[in-house]
C-alpha positions as a printed NumPy array, in Angstrom:
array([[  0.   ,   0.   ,   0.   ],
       [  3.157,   2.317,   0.88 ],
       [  4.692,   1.705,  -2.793],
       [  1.214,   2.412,  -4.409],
       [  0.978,   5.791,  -2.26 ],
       [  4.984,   6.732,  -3.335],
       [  4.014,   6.042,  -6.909],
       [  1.156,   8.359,  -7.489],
       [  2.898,  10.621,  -5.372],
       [  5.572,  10.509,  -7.517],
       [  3.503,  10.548, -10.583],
       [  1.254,  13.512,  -9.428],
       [  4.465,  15.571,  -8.795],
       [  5.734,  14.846, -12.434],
       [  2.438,  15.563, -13.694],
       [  2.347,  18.682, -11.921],
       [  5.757,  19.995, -12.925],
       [  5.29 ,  19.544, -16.374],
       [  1.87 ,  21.306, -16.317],
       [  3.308,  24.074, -14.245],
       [  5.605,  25.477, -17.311],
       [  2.428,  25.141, -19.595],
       [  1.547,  28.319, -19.544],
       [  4.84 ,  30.698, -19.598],
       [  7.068,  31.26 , -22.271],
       [ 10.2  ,  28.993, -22.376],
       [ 13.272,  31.012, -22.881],
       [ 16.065,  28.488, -22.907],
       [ 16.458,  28.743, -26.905],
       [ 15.893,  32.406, -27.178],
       [ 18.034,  35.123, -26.824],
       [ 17.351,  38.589, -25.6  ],
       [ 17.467,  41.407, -28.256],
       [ 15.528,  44.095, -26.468],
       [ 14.549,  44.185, -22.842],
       [ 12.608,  47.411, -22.382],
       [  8.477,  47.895, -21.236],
       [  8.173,  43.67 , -23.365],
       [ 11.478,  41.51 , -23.758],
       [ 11.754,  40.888, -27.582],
       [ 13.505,  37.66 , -28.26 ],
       [ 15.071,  37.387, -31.618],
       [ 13.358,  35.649, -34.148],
       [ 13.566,  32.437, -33.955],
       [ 12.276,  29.155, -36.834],
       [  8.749,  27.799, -36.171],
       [  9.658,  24.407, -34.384],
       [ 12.167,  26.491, -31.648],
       [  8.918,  28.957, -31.341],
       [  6.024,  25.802, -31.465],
       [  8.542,  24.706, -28.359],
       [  8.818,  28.115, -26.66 ],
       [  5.1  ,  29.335, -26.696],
       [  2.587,  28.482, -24.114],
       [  0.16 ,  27.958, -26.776],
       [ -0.249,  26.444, -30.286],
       [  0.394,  28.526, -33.197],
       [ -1.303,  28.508, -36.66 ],
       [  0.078,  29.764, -39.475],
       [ -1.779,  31.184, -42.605],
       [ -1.644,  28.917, -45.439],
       [ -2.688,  30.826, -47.687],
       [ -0.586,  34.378, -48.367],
       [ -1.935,  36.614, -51.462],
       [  1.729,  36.815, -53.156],
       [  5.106,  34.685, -53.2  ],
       [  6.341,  35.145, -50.146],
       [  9.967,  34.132, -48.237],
       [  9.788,  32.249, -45.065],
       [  9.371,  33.649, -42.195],
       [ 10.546,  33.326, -39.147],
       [  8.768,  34.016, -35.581],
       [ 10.143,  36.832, -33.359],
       [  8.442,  36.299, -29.935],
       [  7.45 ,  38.952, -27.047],
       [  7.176,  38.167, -23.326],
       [  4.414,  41.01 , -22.73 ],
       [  4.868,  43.645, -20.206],
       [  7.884,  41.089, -19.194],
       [  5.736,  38.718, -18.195],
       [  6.408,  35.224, -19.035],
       [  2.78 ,  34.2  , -19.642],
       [  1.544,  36.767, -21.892],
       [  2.961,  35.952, -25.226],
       [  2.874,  37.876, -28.675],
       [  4.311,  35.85 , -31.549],
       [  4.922,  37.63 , -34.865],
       [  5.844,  36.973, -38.477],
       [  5.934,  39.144, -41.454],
       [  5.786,  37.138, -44.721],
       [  7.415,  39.441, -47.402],
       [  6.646,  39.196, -51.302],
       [  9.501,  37.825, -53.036],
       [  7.594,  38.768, -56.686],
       [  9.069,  42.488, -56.019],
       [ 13.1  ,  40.918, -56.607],
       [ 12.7  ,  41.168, -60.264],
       [ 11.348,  45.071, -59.865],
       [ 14.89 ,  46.071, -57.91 ],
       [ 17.174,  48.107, -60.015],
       [ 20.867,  47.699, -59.616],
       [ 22.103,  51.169, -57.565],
       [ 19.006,  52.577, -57.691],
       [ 17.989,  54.744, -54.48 ],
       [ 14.408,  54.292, -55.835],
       [ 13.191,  51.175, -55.426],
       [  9.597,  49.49 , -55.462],
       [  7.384,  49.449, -52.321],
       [  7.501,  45.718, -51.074],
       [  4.021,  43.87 , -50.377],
       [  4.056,  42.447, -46.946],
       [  1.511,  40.311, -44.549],
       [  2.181,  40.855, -40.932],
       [  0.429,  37.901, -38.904],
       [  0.258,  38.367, -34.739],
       [ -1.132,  35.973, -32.537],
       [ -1.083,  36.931, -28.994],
       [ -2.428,  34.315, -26.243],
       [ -4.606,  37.419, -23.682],
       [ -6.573,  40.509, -24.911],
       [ -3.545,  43.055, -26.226],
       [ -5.783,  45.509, -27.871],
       [ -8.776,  44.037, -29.37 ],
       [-11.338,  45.315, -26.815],
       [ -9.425,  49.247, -26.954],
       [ -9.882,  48.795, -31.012],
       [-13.85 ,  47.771, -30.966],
       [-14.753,  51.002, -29.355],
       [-12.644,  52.779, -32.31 ],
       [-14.759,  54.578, -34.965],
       [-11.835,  53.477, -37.927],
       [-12.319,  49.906, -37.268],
       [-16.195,  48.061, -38.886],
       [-17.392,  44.847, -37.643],
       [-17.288,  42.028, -40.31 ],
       [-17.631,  38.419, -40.415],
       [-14.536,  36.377, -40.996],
       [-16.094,  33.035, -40.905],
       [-18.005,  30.377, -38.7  ],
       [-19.913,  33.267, -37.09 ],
       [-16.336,  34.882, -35.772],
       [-16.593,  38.758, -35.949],
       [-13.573,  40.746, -36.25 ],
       [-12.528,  44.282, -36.964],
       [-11.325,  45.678, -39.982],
       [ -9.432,  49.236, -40.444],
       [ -8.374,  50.458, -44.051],
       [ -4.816,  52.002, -43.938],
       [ -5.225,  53.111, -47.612],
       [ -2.059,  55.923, -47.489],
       [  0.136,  52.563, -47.334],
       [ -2.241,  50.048, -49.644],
       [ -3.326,  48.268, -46.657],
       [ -5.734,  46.808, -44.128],
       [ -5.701,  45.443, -40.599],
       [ -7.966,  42.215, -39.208],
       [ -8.207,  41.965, -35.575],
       [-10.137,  38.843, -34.053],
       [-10.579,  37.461, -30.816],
       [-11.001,  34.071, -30.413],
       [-10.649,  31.041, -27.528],
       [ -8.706,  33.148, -25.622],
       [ -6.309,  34.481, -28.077],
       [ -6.185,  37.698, -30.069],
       [ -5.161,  37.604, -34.231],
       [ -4.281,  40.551, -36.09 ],
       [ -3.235,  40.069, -40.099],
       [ -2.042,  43.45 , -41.624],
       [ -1.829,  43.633, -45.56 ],
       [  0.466,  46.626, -46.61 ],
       [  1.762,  47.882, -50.002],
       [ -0.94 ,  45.564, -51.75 ],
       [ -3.988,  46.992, -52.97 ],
       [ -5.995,  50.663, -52.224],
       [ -9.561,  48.825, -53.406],
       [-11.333,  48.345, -50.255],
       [-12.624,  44.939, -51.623],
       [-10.204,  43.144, -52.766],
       [ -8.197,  44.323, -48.924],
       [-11.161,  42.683, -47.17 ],
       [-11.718,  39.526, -49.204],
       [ -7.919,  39.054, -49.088],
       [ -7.581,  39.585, -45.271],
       [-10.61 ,  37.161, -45.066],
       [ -8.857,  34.297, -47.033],
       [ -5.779,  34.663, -44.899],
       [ -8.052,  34.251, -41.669],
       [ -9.401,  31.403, -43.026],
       [ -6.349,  29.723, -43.777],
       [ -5.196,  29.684, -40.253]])
């Protein structure tokens, strides 16, 4: 009866201690590139960031342009461990062939910034904003959309099972349309 009590004990503590870290970010593979108000890690490949996060992270699979791969730069939040911001910024490679050779003048480059963050960063501030309109991504999720038409763009905010998603489309397109529909087929991807 002793040995029975020691084992789930002992299982109960391993259990526990491997919960515990479940919910704060793991910092053993990252290194520190700014430590200010957040600590910004450098950016980091998916499977080191899938490892470091306290929560899953889906990617788009579906970005409106070629695109190089991106890589995840990672904020602890207010330097706190357990709220998280991951980032990526997929880039258009179709601009390359645009580039002239010495040229100070070069051609804007179309980019998709994806942020998943695992508490409420902004997302309640921004639906009391008069720039940002409801709309429904999909599945009867409402986000927010603002057009940032000086720079070609949009931003998508959502909120959903406890985790806030913003997608901002820059350098792309001024039609208010094709922003939206775009921004909605990137959501839906994820």
């Amino acid at each position: 009866m002793l040995k029975k009590g020691v084992l789930v004990t002992l299982i109960f503590l391993i259990l526990s201690a491997c919960s515990s870290n479940s919910s704060a970010l793991e910092t053993d593979n990252l290194i520190v590139e700014k430590d200010d108000i957040n600590i910004n890690y450098e950016a980091v490949e998916k499977d080191i960031a899938a490892e470091a996060v306290p929560f899953k992270i889906k990617y788009p699979t579906y970005i409106p342009f070629d695109s190089e791969e991106a890589k995840v730069v990672i904020t602890a939040w207010e330097k706190d461990k357990e709220k998280v911001v991951a980032s990526l910024t997929y880039a258009s490679t179709e601009e390359d062939a645009k580039w002239k050779k010495d040229s100070f003048v070069q051609p804007v480059i179309p980019h998709v910034r994806y942020t998943i963050a695992n508490f409420d960063r902004y997302f309640s501030r921004y639906a009391n904003k008069s720039e940002y309109r409801e709309i429904e991504i999909s599945n009867n999720t409402k986000g927010l959309i603002q057009y940032i038409l000086e720079s070609n763009g949009a931003a998508l905010h959502w909120f959903h099972e406890g985790k806030e998603y913003n997608i901002v489309l820059r350098n792309f397109n001024n039609d208010k349309e094709k922003l939206k529909k775009e921004l909605i087929k990137i959501a839906d991807s994820i």
